[in-house]
Structures are given as C-alpha cells and as structure tokens.
DSSP file (Angstrom, degrees, kcal/mol; ACC not computed):
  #  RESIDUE AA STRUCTURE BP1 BP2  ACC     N-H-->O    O-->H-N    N-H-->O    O-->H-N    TCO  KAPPA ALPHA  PHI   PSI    X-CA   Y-CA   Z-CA
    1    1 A X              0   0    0      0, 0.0     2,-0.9     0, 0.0     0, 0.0   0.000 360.0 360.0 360.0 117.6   22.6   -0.9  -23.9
    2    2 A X        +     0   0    0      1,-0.1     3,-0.1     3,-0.0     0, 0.0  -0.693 360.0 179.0-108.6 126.8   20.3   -1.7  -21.2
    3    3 A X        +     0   0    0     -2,-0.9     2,-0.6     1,-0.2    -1,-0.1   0.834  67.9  35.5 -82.6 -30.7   21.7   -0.3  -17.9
    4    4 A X  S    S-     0   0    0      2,-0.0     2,-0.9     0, 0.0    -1,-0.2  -0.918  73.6-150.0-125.7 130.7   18.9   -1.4  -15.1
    5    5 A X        -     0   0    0     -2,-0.6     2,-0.7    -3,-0.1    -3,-0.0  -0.942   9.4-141.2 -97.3 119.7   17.3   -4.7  -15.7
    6    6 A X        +     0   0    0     -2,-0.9     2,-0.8     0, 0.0    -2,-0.0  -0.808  23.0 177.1-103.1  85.1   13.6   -4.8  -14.3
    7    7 A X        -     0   0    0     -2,-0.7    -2,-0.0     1,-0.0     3,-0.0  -0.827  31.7-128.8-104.9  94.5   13.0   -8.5  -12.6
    8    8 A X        -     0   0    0     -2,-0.8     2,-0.4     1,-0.1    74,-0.2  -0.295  26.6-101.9 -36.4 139.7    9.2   -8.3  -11.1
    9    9 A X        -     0   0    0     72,-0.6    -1,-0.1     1,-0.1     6,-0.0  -0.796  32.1-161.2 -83.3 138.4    8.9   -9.2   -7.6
   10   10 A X        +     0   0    0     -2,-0.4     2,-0.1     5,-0.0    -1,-0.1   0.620  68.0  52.9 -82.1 -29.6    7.5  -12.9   -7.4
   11   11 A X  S    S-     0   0    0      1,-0.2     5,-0.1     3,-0.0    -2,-0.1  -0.406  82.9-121.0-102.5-158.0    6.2  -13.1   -3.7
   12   12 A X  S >> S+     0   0    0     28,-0.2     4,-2.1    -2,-0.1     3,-1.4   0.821 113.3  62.9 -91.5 -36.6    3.7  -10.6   -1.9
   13   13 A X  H 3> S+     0   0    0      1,-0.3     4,-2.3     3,-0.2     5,-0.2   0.952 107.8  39.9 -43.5 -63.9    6.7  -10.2    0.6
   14   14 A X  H 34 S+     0   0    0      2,-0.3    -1,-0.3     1,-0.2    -2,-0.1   0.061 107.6  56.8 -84.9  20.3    8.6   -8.9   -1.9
   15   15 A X  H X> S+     0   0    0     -3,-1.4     4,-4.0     3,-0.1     3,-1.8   0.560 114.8  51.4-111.8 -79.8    5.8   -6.7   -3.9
   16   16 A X  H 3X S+     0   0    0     -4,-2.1     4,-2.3     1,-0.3     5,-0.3   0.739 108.2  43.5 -32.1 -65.7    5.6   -5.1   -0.2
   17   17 A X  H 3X S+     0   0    0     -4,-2.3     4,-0.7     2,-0.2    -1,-0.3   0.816 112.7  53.7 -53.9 -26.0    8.9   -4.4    0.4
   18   18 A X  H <> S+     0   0    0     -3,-1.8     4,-2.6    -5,-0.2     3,-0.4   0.920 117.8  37.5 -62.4 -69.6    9.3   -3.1   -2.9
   19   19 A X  H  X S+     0   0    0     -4,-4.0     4,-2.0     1,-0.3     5,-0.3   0.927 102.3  64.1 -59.9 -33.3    6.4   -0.8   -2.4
   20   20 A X  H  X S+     0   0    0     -4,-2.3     4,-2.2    -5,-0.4    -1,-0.3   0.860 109.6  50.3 -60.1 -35.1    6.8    0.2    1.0
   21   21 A X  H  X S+     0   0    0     -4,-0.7     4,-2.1    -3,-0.4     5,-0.2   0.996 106.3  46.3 -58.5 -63.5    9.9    1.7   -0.5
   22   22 A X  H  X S+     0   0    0     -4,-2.6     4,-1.1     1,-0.2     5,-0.2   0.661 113.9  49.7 -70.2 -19.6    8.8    3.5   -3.3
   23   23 A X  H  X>S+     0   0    0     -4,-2.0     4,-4.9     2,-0.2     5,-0.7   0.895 115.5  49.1 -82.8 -42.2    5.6    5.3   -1.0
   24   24 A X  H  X5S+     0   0    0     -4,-2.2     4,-1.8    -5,-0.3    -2,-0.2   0.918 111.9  44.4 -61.5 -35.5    8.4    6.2    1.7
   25   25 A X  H  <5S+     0   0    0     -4,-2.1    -1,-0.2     2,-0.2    -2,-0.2   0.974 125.6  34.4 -86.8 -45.5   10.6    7.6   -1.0
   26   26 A X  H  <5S+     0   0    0     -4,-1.1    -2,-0.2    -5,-0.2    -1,-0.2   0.924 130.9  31.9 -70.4 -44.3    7.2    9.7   -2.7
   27   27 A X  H  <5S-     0   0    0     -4,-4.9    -3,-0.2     1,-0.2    -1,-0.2   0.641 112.2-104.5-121.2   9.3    5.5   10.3    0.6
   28   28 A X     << -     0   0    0     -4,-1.8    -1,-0.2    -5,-0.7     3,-0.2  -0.511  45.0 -80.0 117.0 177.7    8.1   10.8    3.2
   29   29 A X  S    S+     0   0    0      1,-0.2     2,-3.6    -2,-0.1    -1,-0.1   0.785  82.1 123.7-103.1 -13.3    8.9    8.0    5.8
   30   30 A X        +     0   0    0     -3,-0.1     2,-0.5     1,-0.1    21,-0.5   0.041  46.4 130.7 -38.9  35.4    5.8    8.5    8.6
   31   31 A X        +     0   0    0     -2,-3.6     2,-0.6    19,-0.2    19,-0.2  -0.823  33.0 177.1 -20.8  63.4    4.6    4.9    8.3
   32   32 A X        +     0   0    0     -2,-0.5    16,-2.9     2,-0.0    17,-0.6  -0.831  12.1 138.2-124.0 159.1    4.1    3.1   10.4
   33   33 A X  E     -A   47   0A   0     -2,-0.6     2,-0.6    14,-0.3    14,-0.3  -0.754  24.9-149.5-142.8 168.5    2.7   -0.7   10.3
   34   34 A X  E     -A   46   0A   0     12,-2.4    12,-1.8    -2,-0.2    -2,-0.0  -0.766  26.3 -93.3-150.2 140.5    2.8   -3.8   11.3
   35   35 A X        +     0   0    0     -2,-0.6    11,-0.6    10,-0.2     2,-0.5   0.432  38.6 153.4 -11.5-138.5    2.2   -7.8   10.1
   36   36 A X        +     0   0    0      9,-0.2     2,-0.2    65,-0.0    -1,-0.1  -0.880  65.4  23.7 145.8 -83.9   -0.6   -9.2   10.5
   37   37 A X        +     0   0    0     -2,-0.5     7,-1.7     7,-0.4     6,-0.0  -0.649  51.9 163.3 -82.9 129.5   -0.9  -11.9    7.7
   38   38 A X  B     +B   43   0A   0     -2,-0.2     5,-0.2     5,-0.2     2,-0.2  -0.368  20.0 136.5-153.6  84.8    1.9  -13.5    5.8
   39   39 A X        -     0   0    0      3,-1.4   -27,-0.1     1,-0.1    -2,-0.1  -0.569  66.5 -77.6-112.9-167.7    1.2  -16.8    3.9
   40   40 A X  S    S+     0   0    0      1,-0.2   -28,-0.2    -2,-0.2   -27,-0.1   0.651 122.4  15.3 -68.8 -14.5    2.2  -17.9    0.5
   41   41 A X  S    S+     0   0    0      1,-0.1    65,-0.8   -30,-0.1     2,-0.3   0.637 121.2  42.5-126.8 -20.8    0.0  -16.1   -1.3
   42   42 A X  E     - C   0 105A   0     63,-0.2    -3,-1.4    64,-0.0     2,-0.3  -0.765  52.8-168.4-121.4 158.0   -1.7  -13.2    0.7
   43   43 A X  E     -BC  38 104A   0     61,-0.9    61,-1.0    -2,-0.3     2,-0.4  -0.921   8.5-155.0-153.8 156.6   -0.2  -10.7    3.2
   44   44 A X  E     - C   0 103A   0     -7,-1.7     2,-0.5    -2,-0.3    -7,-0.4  -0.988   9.9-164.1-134.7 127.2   -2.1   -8.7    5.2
   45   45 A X  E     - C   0 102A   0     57,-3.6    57,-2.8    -2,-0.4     2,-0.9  -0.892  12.4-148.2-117.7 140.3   -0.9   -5.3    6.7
   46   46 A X  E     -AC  34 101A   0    -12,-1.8   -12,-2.4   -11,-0.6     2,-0.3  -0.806   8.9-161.3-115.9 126.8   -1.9   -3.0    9.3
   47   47 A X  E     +AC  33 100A   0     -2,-0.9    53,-0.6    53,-0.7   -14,-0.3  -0.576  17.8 166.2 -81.0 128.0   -1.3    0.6    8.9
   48   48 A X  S    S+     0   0    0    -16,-2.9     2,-0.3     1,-0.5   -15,-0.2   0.344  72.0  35.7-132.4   8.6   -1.4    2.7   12.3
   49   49 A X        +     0   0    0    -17,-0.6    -1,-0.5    51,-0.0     2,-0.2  -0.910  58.7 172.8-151.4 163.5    0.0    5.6   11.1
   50   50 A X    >>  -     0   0    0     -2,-0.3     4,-2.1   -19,-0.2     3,-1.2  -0.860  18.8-158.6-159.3  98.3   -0.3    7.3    7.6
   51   51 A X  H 3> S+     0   0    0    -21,-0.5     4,-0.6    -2,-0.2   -20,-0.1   0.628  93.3  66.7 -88.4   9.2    1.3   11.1    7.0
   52   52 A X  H 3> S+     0   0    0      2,-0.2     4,-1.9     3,-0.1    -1,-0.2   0.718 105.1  39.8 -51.5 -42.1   -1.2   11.5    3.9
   53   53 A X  H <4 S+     0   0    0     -3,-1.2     4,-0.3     2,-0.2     5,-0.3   0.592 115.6  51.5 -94.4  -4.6   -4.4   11.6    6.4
   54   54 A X  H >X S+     0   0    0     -4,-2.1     4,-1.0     2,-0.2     3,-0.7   0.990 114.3  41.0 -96.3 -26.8   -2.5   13.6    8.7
   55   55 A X  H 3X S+     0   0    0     -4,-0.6     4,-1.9     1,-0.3     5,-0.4   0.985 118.9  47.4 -21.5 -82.0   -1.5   16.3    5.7
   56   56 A X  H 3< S+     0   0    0     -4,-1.9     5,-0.3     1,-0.3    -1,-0.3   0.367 116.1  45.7 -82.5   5.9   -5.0   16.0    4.4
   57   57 A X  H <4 S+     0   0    0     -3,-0.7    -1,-0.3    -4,-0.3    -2,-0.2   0.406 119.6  41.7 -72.4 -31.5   -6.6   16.5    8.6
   58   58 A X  H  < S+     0   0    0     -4,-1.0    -2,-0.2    -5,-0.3    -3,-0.2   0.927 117.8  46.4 -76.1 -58.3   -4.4   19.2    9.1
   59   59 A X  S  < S-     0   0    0     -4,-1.9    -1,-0.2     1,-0.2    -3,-0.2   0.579 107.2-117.9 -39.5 -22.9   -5.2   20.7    5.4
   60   60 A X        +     0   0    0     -5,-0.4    -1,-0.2     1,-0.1    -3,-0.1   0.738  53.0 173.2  89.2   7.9   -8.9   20.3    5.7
   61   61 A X        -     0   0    0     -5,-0.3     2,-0.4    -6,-0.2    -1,-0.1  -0.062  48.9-101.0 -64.4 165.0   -8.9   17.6    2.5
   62   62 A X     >  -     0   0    0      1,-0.1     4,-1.8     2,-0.0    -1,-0.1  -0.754  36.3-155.4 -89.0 131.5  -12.4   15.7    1.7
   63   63 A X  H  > S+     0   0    0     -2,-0.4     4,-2.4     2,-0.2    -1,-0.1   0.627  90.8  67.9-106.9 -24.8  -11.0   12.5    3.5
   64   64 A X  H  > S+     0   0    0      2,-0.2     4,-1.6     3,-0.1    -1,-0.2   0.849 104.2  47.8 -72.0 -42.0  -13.8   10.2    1.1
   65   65 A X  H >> S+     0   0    0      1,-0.2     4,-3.5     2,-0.2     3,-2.9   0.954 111.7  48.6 -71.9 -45.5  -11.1   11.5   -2.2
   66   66 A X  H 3X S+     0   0    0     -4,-1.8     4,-4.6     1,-0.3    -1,-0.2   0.919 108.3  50.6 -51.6 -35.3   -8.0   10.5   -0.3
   67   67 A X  H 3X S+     0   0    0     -4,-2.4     4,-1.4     1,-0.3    -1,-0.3   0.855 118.5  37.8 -75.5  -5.1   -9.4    7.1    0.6
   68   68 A X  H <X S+     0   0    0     -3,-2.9     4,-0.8    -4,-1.6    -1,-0.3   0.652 124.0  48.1 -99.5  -7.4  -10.4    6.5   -3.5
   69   69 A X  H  X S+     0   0    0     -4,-3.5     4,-2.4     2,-0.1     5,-0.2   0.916 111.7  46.4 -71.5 -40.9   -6.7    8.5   -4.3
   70   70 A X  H  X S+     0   0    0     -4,-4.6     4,-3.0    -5,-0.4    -2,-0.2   0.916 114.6  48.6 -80.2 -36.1   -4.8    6.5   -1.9
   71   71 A X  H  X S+     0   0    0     -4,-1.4     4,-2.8     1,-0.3    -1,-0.2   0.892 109.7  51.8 -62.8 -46.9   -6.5    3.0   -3.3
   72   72 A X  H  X S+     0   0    0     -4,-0.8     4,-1.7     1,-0.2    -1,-0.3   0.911 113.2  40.8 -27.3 -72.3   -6.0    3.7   -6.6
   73   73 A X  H  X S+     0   0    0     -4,-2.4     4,-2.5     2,-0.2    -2,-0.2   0.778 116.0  49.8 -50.9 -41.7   -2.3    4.4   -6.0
   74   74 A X  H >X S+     0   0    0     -4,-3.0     3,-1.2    -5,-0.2     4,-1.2   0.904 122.8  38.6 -69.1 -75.8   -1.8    1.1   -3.3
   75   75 A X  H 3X S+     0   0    0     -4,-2.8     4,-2.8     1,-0.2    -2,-0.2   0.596 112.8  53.0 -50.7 -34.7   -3.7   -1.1   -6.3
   76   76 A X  H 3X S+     0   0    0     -4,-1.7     4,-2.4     2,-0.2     5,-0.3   0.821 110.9  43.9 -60.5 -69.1   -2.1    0.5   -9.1
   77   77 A X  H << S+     0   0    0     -4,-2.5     4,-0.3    -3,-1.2    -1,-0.2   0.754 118.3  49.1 -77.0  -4.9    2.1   -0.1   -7.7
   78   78 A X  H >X S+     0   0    0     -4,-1.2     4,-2.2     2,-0.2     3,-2.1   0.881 110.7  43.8 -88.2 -58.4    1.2   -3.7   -6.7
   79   79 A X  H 3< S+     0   0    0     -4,-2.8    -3,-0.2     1,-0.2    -2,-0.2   0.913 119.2  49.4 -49.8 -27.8   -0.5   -4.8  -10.1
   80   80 A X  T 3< S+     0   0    0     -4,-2.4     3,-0.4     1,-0.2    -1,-0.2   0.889 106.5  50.3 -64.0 -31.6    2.5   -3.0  -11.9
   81   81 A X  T <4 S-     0   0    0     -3,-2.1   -72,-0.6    -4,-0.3     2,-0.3   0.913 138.4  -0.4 -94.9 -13.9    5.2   -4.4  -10.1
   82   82 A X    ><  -     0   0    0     -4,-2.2     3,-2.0     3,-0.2    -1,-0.3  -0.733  57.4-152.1-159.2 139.5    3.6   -7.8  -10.8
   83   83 A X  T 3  S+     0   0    0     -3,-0.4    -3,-0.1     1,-0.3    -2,-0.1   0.765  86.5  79.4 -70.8 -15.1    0.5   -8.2  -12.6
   84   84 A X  T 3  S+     0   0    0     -6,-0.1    23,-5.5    22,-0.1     2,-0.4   0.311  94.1  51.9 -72.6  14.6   -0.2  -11.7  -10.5
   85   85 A X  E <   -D  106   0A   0     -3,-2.0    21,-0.2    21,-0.3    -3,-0.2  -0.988  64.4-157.4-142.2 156.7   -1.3   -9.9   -7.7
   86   86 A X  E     -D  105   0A   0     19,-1.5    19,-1.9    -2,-0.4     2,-0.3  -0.700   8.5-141.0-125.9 171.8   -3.7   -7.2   -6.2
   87   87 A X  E     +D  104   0A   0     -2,-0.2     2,-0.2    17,-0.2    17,-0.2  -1.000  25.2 143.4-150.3 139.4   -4.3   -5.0   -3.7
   88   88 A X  E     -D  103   0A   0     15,-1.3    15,-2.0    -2,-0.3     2,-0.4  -0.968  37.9 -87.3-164.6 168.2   -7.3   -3.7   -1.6
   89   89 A X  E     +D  102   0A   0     -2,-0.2    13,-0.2    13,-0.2     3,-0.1  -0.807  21.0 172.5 -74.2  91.0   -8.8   -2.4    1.9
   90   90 A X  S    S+     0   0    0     11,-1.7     2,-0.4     1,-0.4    -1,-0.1   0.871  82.8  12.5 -95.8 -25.9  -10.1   -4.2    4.3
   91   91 A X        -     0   0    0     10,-0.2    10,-2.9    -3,-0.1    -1,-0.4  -0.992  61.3-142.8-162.0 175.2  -10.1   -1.1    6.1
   92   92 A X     >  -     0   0    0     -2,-0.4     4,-0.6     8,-0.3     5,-0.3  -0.921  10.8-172.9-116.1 117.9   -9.8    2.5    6.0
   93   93 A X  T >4 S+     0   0    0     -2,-0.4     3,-0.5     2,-0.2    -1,-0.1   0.852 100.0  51.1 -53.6 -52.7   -8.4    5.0    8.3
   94   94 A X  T 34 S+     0   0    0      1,-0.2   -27,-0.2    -3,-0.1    -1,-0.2   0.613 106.6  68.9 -78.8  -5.3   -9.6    7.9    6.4
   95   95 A X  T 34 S-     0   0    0    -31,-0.1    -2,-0.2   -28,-0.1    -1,-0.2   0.555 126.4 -91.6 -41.7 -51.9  -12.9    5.9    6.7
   96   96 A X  S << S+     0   0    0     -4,-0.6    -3,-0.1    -3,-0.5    -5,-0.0  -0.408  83.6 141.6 126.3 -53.0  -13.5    6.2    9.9
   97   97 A X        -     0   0    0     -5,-0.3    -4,-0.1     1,-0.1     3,-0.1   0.392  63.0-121.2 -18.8-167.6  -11.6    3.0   10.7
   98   98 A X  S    S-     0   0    0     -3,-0.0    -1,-0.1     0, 0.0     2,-0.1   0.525  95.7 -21.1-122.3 -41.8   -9.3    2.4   14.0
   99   99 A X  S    S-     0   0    0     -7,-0.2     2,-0.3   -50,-0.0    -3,-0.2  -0.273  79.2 -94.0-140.9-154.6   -6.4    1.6   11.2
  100  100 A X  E     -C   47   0A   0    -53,-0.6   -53,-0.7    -8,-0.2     2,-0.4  -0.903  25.6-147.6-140.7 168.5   -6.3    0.6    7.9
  101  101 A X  E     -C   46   0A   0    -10,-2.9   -11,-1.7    -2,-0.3     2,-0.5  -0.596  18.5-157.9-123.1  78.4   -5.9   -3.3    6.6
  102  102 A X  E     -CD  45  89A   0    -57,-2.8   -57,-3.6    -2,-0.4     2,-0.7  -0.427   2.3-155.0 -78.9 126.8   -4.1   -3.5    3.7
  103  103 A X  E     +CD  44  88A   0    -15,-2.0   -15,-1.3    -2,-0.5     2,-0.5  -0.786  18.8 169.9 -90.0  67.3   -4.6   -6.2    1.7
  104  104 A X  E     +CD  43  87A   0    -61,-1.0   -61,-0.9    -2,-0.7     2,-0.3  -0.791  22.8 153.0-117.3 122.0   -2.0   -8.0   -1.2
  105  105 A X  E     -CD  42  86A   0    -19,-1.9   -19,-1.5    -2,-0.5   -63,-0.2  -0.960  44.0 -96.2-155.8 166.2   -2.8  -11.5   -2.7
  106  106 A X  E     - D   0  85A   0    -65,-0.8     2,-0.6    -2,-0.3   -21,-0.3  -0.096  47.8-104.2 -81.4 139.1   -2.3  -13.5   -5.5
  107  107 A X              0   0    0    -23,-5.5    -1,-0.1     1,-0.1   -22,-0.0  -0.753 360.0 360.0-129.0 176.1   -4.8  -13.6   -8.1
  108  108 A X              0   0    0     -2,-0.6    -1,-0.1    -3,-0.0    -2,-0.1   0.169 360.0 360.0-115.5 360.0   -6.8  -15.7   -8.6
C-alpha cells in the first residue's frame, strides 16, 4: 500500500516553494528573500537574511565551510526534487557579499 505518492515539482517556482519549505522546517523560519528573476526556466532569488550565518557569526564558525555546506545542501534538495534542474550562487553572504543570489534553472 503506497500511502504518500511523490509527484516531482515541474517548474522552478515550484522546486522553490517546495524547498523554501523544507529549509524553514530544518533551519527554523529567519529567511528572508525576495524575487528577483522569474522566467520559464530560471528563477533567481535574493537572500537578505540567513539564520545559519547568523548561528555560525555568533558561534565563531569558519564562514568559507558554511558557504561549501550550505551549497551542497541548496544544490543537492533542488536536483533531488527534480533532476531537470540545478542550483548555484551567484553570490554569497558568508562570502563577503551584500546578500546572497540564489540561483535555480533548468538544465540544460
């Protein structure tokens, strides 16, 4: 008996809302972001607040692992939740950046 049926999301909108869920539910809801980008194949998001780099400021973390933990983890729930798309940084907060640019688009 299969009780939950597992339908992949098909746009980028919907990879993103999916994920944005599943990081609030794992790392608490201090997000916050905004649009940028949203065409058919790419979306583009900008991260202004992130309660991982503020955990790992307050904690004293090496800010260089989070940003190769946290990419890992962003690319990782998008290719899973549908293997036609990817995910990367256009920038980094924990970087030195202003923000972050998050990046999900079809591939190609």
């Amino acid at each position: 008996m299969q009780v939950l049926e597992y339908h992949p999301p098909e746009k980028e909108t919907e990879i993103d809302e999916l994920f944005c869920v599943v990081s609030n539910v794992i790392f608490g809801p201090k997000f916050d972001w905004d649009i940028l980008e949203d065409g058919d194949e790419r979306m583009v998001m900008k991260v202004t607040g992130c309660p991982l780099l503020k955990k790992a400021q307050e904690n004293g973390r090496d800010l260089k692992e989070l940003s190769c933990l946290c990419q890992n983890y962003c690319r990782s729930a998008v290719e899973n939740l549908n293997p036609g798309y990817t995910q990367w940084y256009a920038k980094k907060m924990c970087a030195g950046d202003p923000y972050c640019e998050n990046v999900i688009e079809a591939v190609r």
